[in-house]
Each structure stands twice: as C-alpha cells, then as structure tokens.
C-alpha positions as CSV (number, residue, x, y, z in Angstrom):
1,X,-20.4,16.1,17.8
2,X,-19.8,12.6,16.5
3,X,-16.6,11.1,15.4
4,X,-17.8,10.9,12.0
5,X,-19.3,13.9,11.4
6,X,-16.0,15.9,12.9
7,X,-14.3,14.1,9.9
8,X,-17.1,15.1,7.6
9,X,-16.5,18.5,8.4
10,X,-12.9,18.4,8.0
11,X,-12.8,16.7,5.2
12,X,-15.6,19.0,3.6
13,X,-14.2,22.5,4.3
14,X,-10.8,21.9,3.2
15,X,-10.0,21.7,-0.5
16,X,-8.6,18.9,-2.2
17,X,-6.0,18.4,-3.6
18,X,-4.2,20.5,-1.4
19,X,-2.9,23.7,-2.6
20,X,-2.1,25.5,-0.3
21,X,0.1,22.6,1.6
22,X,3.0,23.3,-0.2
23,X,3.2,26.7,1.0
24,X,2.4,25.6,4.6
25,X,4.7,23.1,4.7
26,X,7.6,25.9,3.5
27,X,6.4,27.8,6.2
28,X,6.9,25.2,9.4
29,X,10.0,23.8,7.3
30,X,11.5,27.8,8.0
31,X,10.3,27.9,11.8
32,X,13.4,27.3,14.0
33,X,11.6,26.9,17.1
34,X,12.1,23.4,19.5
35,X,9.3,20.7,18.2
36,X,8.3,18.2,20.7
37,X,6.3,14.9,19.4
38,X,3.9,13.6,22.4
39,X,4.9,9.8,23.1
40,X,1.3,9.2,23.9
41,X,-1.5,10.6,24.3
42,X,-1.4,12.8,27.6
43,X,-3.9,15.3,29.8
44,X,-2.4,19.1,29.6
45,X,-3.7,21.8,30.8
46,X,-4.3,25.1,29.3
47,X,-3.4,27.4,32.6
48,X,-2.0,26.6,35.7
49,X,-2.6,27.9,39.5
50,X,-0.8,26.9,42.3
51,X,0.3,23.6,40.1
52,X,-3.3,22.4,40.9
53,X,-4.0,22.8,36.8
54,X,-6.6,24.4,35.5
55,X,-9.3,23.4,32.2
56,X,-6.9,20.9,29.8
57,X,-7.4,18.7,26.9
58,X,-6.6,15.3,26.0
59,X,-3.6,16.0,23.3
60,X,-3.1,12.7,21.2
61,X,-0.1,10.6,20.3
62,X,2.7,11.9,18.0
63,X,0.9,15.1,17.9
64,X,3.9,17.4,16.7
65,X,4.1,20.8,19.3
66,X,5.8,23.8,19.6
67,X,7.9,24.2,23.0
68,X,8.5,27.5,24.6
69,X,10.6,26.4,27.4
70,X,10.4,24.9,30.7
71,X,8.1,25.4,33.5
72,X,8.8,24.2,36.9
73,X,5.7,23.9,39.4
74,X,6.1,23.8,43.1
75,X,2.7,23.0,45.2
76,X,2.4,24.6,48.6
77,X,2.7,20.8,49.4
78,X,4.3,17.7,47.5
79,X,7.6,17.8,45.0
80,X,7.9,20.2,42.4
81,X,6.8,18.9,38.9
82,X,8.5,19.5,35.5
83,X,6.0,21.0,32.5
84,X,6.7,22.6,28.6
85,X,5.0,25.0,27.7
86,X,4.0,24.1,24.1
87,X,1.9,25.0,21.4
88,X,-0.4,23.2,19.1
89,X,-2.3,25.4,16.3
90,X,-2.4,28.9,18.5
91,X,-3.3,27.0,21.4
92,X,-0.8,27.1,24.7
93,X,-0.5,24.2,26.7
94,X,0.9,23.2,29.9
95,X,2.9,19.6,28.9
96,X,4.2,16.8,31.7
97,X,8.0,17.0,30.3
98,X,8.1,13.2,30.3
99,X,5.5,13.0,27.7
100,X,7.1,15.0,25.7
101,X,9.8,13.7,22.8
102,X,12.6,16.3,21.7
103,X,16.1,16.0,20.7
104,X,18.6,16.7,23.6
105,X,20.1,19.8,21.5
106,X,16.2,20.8,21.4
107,X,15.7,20.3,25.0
108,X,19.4,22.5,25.9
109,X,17.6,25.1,24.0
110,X,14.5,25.9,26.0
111,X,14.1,28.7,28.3
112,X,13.4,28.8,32.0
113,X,9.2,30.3,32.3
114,X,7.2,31.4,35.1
115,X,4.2,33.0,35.6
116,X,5.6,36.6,35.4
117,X,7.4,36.1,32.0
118,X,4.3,34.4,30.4
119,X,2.3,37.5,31.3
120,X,5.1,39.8,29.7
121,X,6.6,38.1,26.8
122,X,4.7,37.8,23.0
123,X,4.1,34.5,22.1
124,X,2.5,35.2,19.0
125,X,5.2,34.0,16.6
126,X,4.8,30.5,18.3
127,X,1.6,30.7,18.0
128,X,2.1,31.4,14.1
129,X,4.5,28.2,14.0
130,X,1.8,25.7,15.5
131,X,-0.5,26.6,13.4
132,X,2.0,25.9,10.6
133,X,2.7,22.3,12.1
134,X,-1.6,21.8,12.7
135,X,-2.0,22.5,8.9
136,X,0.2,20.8,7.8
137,X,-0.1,17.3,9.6
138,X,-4.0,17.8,8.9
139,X,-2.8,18.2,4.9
140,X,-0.7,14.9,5.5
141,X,-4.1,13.1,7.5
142,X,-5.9,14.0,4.3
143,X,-3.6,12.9,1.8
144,X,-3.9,9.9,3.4
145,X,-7.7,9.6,3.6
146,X,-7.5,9.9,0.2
147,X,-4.8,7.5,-0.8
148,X,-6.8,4.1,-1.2
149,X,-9.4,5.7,-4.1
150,X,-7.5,2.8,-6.3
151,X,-8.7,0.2,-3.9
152,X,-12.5,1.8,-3.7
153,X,-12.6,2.3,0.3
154,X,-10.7,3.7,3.2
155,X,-11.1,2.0,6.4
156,X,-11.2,3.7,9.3
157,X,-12.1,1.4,11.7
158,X,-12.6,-3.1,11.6
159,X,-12.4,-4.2,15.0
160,X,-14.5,-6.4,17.9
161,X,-16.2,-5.1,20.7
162,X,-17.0,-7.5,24.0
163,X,-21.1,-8.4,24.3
164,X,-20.5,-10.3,27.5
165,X,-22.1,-7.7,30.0
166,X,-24.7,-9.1,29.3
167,X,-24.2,-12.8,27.3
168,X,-21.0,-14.3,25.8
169,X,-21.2,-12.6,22.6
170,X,-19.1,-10.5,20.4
171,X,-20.1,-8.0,17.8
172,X,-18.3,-6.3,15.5
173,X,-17.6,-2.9,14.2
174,X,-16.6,-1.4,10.4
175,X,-16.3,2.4,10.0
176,X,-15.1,3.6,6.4
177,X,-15.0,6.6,4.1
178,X,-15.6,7.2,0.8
179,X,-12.8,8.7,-1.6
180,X,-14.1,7.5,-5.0
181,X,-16.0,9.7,-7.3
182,X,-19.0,7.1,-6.9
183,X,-21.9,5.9,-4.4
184,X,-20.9,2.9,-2.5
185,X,-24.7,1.0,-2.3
186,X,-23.2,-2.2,-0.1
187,X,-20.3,-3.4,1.4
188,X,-20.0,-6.9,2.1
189,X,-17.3,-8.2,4.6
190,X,-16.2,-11.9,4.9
191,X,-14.4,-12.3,8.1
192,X,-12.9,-14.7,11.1
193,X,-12.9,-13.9,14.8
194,X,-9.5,-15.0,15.9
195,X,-9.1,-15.9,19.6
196,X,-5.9,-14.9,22.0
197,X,-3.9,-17.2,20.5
198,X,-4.3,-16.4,17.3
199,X,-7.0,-19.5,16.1
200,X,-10.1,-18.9,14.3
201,X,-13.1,-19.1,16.2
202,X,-15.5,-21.3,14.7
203,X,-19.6,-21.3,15.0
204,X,-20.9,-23.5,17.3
205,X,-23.9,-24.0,15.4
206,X,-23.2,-23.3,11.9
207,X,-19.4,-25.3,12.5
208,X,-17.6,-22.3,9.9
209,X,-15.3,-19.9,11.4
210,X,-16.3,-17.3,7.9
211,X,-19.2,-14.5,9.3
212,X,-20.4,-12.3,6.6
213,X,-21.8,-9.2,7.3
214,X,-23.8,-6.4,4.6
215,X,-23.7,-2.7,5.3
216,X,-25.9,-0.8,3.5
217,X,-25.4,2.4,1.7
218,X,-25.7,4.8,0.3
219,X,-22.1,6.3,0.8
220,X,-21.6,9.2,-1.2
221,X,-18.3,10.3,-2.6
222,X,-16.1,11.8,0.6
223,X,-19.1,10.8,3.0
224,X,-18.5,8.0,5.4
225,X,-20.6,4.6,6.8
226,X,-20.4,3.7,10.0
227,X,-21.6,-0.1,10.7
228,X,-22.4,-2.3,13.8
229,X,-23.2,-5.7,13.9
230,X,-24.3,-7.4,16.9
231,X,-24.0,-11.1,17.9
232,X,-22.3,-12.0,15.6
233,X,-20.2,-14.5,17.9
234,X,-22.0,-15.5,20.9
235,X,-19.0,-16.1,22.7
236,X,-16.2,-14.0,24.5
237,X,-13.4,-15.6,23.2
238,X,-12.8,-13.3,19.7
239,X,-10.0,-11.1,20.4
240,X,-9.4,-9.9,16.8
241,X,-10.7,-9.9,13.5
242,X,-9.4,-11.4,10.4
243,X,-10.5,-10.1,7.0
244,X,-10.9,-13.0,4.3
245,X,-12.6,-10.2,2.1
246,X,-14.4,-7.0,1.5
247,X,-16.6,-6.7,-1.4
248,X,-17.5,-3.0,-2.7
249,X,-20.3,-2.8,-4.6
250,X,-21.2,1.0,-6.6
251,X,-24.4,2.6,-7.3
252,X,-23.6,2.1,-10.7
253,X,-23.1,-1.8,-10.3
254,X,-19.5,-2.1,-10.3
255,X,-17.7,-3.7,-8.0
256,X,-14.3,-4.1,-6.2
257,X,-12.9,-6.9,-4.0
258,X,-10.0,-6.4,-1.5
259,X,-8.4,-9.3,0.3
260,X,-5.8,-7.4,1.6
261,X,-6.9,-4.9,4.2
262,X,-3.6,-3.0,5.1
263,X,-3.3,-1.1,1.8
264,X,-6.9,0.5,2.6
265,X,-6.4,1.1,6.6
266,X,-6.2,5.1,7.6
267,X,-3.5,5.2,10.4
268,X,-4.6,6.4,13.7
269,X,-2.2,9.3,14.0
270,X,-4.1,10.9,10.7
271,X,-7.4,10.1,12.2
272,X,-6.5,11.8,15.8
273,X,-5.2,14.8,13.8
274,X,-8.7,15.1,12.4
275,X,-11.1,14.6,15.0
276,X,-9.4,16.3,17.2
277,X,-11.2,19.6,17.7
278,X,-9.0,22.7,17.7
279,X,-11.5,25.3,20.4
C-alpha cells in the first residue's frame, strides 16, 4: 500500500476533531509504566531464538514505547547483547537498549526477562498502555495535519531527488494534503535549487534561478496530491530547494499565496506515526 493512501486511510477512519483524545490521553497520562523514546529509527524484532532474531520491523524515530525490562542475549558464539523488551500499540518488541532513550530512574526500574518469564507472566496491561501511547501520538499527528487549514495546504513533502543515473539532472518532488473544506484545482510553486553551499542554481539556458512548476488537481477536502516533476535542473549540483512561493488556487476560484513554507510543513515524526502500519 502507498504512502499516501496509508494516510488517506488514517486520516479517513478516524473522526475529527478528536473526541475521544482527551480521554486517551487521561488514560496514558495514569499508566506508570517506563516509556522509552527510540533515538532513531532502529530494526527490532518481534521474537527472538538463540539471539539470531526472528521477523522484526523497522520502528521510527521518537516513536514513544512501553519497556518491560531487560533482556540479555547470549549467542552460542560472539558477546552477549543488551535488548528491551517494549511495546508499541499491543505489539512486543525486542529493542537494541542503545537505541532506546529513558530516564536513568526509568532504566533502575526495569526487570530482568528471559524466555521462561515471557512465557509465564501477563503482559496484557502493557499492552493496554501502548496502545494508549499509539492513540494518542496518532491524535497529536492529526492535529497537526490539520493545523495549516488557515494557510490552505499542508505540506508533506518539497524536496529534490538526483536524475544523474542517467544525465545531470535534478527533478523535484511536492507531496501535500488537503485540510480545507474546499477542492484545491492547481498548485503553482515558484522555487530555487540551491547548491551545497547554499547559492541558487541558475538555468543555463534560460539564465533565472526561479522554476515554476503546476500540479494539477483536483484535491478534495482531506485527500492528498502527490507531484513529480522531472528535469527540471539538468544538472547535479541542486542540493536543496528554496520556496519563493506557493500559489493555491480553489475549485471555487479563490486563491491563497504562501511565501513562507514552515508554518504549512507536517513534521516527520507525525507523518512516521501515520504511515506506519500497526499488523
């Protein structure tokens, strides 16, 4: 399934505004289990034999877990290696410890596990807890989807992809969503590729550093667009793109022009908490 329609999905089945986040967020705000914040995004595993690991899953950065304790793998050959065992939604997960932030009075507190007191013990209010934690930072990712409606357009992704596998060119990406009550019909972006030391990379045929690009809609109201655009330097040497403006233009001809392109940017962390798939 596709980035965009993951979002679509998530965006879709949950209800906005969020009513039931308040309630959710009383719930993790009375868990008194050890939370652990991943300091980057990291491989775990969801069982483990003989320390060789079994099926994982990529778990992204500042995702916010629940720790059950320690568990210390030693391989019939090589040095032992230090896990958590954490949870995320009702999901267990087997954690390197060194990717994991807690608090020291957080990491004092967690039990010593093995294999035998996995199998006997009920994990099942931890599970509860996660879940807790997984609704509520997917309430937050919402909220924030939703936040630029003022400005017309959330951005999801405006970034430069390298051409030169086959020529020296450089095309250009735009991913947004919708959270206006109207149809987006065209966005129009005025931008500058900006090299690796932070000059603007002008067009060696047209002499202007300014590209401007159309994507076409429709966008309905909380769908997204998802635009790429070729070529559009045919050289190597953009690192970065500038925004000089993005132009929104409605089904119902209205219009809105943003200059500025931080107030309409969704952070990754809310983005990662949505996409990523929870089976």
């Amino acid at each position: 399934m596709s980035h965009l329609s993951l979002l679509s999905r998530a965006l879709r089945t949950c209800c906005l505004p969020f009513l039931l986040l308040p309630s959710i967020a009383m719930a993790s705000e009375e868990a008194d289990s050890p939370l652990g914040i991943l300091l980057q995004s990291s491989y775990a595993y969801r069982t483990m034999e003989a320390c060789r690991g079994g099926n994982g899953k990529m778990l992204f950065e500042r995702m916010a877990v629940v720790v059950a304790g320690h568990y210390r793998c030693q391989p019939a050959y090589g040095e032992a290696k230090d896990y958590l065992v954490a949870y995320y939604g009702k999901q267990r997960f087997f954690v390197e410890n060194s990717a994991v932030f807690m608090t020291g009075e957080n990491r004092s507190r967690l039990p010593e596990l093995d294999d035998q007191i996995l199998a006997k013990l009920d994990f099942s209010a931890l599970e509860e807890e996660g879940d807790a934690y997984r609704h509520v930072a997917e309430g937050q990712a919402l909220k924030a989807y939703d936040a630029p409606a003022r400005h017309g357009i959330s951005v999801l992704d405006f970034s430069v992809y390298d051409e030169s596998e086959y020529t020296e060119a450089t095309g250009f990406k735009l991913e947004v969503y919708n959270p206006t009550k109207k149809t987006i019909k065209y966005i129009r972006v005025e931008l500058i590729g900006m090299n690796a030391v932070d000059d603007p990379v002008r067009d060696r045929f047209a002499g202007s550093a300014i590209k401007r690009v159309r994507g076409i809609g429709p966008i309905k109201p909380q769908d997204f667009g998802s635009y790429t655009f070729e070529h559009l330097w045919f050289t190597d040497t953009v690192e970065w793109p500038k925004l000089v403006s993005l132009r929104i233009d409605y089904m119902d001809g209205s219009s809105k022009t943003i200059k500025n392109l931080k107030p309409v940017q969704v952070d990754q962390k809310h983005q990662d908490v949505l996409t990523w798939e929870t089976d």
